[in-house]
N, C-alpha and C positions, 0 to 999 in steps of 0.2 A: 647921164643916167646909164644904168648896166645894159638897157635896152637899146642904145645907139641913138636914142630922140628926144630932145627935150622937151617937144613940144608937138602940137598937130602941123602949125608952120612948117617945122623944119621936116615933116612929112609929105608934104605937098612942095617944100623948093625942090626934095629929091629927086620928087616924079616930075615936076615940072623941071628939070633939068636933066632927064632922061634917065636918072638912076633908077631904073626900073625894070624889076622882071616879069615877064608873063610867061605861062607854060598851060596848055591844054592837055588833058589827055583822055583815053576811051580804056577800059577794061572791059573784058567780056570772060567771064568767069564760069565756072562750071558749079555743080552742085554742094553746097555745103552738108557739111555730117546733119547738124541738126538745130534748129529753135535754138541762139546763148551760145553755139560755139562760132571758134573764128575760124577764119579764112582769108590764107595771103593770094596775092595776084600775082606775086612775082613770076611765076609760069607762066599764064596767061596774056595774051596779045591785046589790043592790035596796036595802041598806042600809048608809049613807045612798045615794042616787041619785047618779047620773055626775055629774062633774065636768066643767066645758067645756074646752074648748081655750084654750091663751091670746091673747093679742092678738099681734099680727103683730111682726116686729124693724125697726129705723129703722137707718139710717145715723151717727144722731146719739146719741152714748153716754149711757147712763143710760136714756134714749125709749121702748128696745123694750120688748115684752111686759107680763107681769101680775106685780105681785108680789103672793103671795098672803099673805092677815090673814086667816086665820079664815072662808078662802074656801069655798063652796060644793063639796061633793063631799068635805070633810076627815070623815073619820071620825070627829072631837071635834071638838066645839061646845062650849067649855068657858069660862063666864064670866072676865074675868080677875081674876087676883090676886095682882096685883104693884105695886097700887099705893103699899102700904107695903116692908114687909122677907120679904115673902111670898115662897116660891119653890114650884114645883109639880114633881111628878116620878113616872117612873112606878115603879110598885111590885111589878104583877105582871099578869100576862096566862094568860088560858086560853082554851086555843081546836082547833080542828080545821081539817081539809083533805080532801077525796076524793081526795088522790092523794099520795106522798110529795114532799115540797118544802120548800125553807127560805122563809121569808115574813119578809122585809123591812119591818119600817115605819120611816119616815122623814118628816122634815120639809120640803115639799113648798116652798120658799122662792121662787125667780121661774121663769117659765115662759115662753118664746119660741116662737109659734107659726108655723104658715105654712110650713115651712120646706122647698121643693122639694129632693130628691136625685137628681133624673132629670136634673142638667145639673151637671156640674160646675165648679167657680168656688168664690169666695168668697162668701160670703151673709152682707149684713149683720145682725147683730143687737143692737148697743147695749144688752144687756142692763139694766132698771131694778134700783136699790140693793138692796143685802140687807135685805130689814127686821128679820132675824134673823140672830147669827152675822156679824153686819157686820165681825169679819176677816178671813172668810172661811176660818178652821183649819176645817181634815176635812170641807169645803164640796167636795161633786163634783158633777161636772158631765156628767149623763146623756143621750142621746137616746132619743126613745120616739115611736115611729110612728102618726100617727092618720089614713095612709092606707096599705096595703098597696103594698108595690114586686111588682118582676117581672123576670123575665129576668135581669136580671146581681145578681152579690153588691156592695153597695156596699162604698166605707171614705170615713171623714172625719177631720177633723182641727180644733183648734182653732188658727185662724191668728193669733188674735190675743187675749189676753184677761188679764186681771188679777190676778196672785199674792196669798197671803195678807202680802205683807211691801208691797204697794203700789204692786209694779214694775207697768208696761205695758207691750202690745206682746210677752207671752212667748206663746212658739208651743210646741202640744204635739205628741207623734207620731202616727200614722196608727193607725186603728180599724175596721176590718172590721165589716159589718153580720153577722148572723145566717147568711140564707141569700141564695139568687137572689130567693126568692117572699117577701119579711118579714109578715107578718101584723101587723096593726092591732094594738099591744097590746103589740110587741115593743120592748123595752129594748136600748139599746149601751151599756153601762156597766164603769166609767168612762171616759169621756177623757179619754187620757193626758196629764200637765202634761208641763212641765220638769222635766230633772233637777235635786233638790231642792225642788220646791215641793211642797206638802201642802196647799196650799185653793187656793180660789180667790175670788176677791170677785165679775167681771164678767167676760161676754165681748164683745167687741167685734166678730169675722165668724170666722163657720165656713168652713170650706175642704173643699168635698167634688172630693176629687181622683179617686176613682172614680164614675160615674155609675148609679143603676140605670136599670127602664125604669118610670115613675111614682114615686110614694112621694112622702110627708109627711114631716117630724118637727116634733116639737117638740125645744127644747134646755131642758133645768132644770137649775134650780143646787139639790140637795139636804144635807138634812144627815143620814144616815140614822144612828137612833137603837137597832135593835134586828136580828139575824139570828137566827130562830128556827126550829129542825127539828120539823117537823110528820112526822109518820107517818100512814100511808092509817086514814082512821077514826077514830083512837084521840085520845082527847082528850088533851091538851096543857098540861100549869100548867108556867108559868115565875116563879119567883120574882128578883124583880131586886133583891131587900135581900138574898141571903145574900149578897153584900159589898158593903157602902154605896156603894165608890166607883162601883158600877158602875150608877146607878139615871139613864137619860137623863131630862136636866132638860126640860121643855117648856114653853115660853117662853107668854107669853100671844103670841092670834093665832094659836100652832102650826095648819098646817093639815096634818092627817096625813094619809099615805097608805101605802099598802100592795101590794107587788110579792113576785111569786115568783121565786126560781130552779126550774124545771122538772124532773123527771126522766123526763117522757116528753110526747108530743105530745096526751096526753087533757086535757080541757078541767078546771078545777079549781075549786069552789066551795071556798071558805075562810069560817068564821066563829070568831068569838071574842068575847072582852072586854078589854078595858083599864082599867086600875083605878091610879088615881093619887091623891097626898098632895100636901097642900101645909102647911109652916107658914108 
């Protein structure tokens, strides 16, 4: 089977033969914009520690920013094991939140940093390769703030970037930031492709045709693997074997990370476990 198991057996010989990963962690986050919008952790401490910003975007395609293996600030640090017929995947999660919110984790794949919203224009980014997920299927393509804007609401757009079928040069439609004021931390996701496309591979320059007054982002091409409803407090198991096909596979290198949708502007520590099989 495409999932690695054929069976709940061969799920339990893994673990009972130690193919098994466990990972904890703690976030402690700061305030979301607002009620419906996201927010990534990747800043935010304490376990594991913040992740950095990426490297800046080129002119020249492929150049720009970081693509991330196993990078620093990924929630799993997890040896690989793919160098035979080995496949890894995750099996179940428990965890909590101080605040109700669904929590995102996903595959944190390249990252473009630098990237000014206070002028609007084109802004190149040359995006570097996927090193996962290299055709780009269910590959989106997020913005996330690592300097707070002001005064006006922005929107952008992707003016130029690369489908999952290999075309160049498709242009997506217009995306509105959060609010006037974005706070560090805030998510625009997704931008929007072409009609028809469903991945993306690269992009090649953003287009911020509204301007705020300051602001950062970074642009990432993710691959997100899990939406989970956390409730204020209450612990949280999710099982991702009660149906095989649904068990996201994690690639060695995976660098994870983890984002909320909000439901109110109170700041939200999230922890949990991750627990994953490989045969």
């Amino acid at each position: 089977m495409t999932n690695g198991f054929a069976s709940f057996d061969e799920i339990i010989s893994a673990i009972s033969a130690g193919q098994v990963n466990v990972q904890t962690f703690a976030k402690i986050g700061t305030a979301p914009e607002a009620a419906g919008t996201f927010y990534s952790y990747w800043k935010d401490g304490t376990n594991p520690a913040a992740g950095a910003n990426p490297a800046a975007g080129s002119a020249t395609p492929g150049a720009g920013g970081t693509a991330y293996d196993l990078t620093d600030g990924s929630i799993t640090k997890w040896a690989d094991v793919e160098g035979g017929s080995q496949k890894r995947f995750l099996i179940g999660f428990q965890g909590q939140a101080t605040d109700d919110c669904t929590l995102i984790i996903y595959d944190r794949l390249v990252g473009v940093g630098g990237i000014s919203v206070a002028s609007t224009g084109n802004k190149d980014i040359g995006s570097a390769a996927l090193p996962r997920y290299t055709d780009g299927v269910g590959v989106e393509c997020w913005l996330e703030f690592s300097t707070a804007s002001t005064a006006t609401v922005g929107a952008a757009s992707l003016a130029s970037y690369t489908d999952q079928d290999g075309n160049t040069g498709q242009v997506g439609g217009s995306k509105s930031f959060p609010a006037a004021a974005t706070n560090i931390g805030s998510l625009v996701l997704p931008m929007p492709l072409a009609t028809g496309d469903y991945g993306i591979r690269a992009v090649q320059t953003l287009n911020v045709g509204t301007a705020t007054t300051t602001g950062v982002v970074n642009l990432l091409l993710v691959k997100p693997l899990a939406y989970i409803p956390l409730a204020l407090d209450q612990g949280t198991p999710y099982d991702f074997v009660y149906e095989l096909p649904s068990m996201p596979r994690i690639y060695d290198g995976a660098t994870l990370g983890i984002a909320i949708m909000a439901t109110s502007t109170t700041a939200v520590t999230v922890q949990g476990m991750l627990i994953a099989a490989y045969n």
